[in-house]
C-alpha positions in Angstrom: 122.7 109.9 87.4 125.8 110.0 89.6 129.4 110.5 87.3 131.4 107.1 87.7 134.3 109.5 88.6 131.9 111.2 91.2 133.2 114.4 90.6 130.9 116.9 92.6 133.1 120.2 92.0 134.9 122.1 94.2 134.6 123.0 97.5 134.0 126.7 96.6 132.0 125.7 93.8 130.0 122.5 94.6 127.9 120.7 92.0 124.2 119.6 92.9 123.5 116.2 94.0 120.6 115.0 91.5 117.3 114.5 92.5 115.4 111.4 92.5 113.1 112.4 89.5 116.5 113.5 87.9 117.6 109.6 88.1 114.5 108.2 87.1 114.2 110.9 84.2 117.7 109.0 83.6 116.8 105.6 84.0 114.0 105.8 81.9 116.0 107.3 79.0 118.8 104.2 79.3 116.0 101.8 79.2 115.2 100.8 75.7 111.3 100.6 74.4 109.9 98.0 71.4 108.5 100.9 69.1 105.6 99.2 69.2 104.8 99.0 72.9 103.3 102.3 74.8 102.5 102.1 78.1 99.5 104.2 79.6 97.8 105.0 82.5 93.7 103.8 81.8 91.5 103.3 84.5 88.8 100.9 84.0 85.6 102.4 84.2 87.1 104.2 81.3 88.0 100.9 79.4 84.0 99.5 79.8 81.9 101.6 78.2 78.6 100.9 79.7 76.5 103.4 78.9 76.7 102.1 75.6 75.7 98.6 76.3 74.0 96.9 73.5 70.6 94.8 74.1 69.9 91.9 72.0 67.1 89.9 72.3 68.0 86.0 71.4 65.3 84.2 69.2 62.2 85.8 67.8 58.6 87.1 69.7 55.6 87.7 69.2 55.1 90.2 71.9 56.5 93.0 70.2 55.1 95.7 72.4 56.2 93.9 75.9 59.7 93.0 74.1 60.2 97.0 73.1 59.2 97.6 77.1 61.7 95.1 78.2 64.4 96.4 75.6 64.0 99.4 77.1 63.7 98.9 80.8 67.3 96.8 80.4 68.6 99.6 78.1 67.8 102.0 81.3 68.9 99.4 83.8 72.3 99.3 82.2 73.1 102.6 81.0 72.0 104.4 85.1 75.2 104.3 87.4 74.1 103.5 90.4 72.7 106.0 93.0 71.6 108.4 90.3 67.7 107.2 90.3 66.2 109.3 92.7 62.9 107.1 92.8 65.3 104.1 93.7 69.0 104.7 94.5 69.8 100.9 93.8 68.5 101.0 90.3 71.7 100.8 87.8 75.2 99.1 87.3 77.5 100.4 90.2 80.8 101.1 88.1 82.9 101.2 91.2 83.1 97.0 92.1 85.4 96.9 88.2 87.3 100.4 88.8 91.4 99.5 88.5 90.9 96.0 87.5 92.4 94.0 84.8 89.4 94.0 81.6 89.5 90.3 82.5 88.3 90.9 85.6 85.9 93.4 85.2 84.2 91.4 82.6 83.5 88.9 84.8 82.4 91.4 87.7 79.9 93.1 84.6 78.7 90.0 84.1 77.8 89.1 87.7 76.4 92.9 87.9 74.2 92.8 85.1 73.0 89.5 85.9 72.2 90.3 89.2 70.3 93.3 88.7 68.2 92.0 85.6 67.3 89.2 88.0 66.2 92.3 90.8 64.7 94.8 88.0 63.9 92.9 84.7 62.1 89.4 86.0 60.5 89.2 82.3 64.1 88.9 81.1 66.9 86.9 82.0 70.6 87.2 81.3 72.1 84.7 78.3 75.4 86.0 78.1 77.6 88.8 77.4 79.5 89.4 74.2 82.4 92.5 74.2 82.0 94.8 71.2 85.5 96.5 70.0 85.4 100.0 71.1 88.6 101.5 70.9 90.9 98.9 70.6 93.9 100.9 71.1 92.9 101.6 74.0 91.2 98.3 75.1 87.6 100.4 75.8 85.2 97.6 75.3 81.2 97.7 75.0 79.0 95.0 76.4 76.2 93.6 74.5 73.8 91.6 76.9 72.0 88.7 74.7 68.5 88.0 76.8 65.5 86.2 76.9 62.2 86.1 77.6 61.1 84.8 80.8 
């Protein structure tokens, strides 16, 4: 920071102006932190983790082979980013519609998205809800578990 006295030298011997990350390097050492807050740059397709998206069917079956098939169809459907199927480029969850959103947000927007494409992909199963397992609660990384049904 600039001295109050704003004594820069002498002419023969001139002291540097600071630079702007020398003030802010300043600023952020006069500010004064609660120990127990941190602040951290996290991006949010970091925060959902949904490749490991949980499946759970709701109720009971007796279809046991066609539930395993469904299981793992969703399983697939919600672990592929989008545009990595080369069969069909739209098959998966497109991580890029909750990237550098609030969790809030992008939970909603998951939802939609998983929704959506178990309607399109999955028409023996449809979407119940979605339930947020801790993952890393430091650092708010969530995992979805879809609760289905049978259609």
């Amino acid at each position: 920071m600039l001295d109050v006295d704003q004594n820069y030298g002498t002419p023969e011997t001139p002291k540097p102006f600071p630079t702007f990350k020398e003030c802010v390097a300043q600023d952020v050492q006069n500010v004064i932190f609660n120990s127990n807050e941190f602040a951290e740059e996290r991006y949010i397709d970091d925060m959902i983790d949904f490749s490991s998206t949980v499946v759970e069917l709701s109720g009971d079956s007796e279809k046991q082979k066609e539930v395993q098939d469904i299981a793992k169809c969703l399983r697939t459907l919600y672990s592929t980013p989008i545009g990595s199927q080369e069969g069909d480029r739209e098959l998966g969850i497109n991580p890029n519609i909750f990237v550098d959103k609030p969790l809030p947000v992008a939970k909603g927007l998951y939802v939609a998205e998983v929704t959506e494409k178990t309607a399109s992909f999955e028409p023996r199963a449809r979407v119940v809800r979605v339930d947020w397992l801790d993952s890393d609660v430091l650092h708010g990384v969530v995992i979805p578990k879809v609760v289905y049904e049978l259609v």
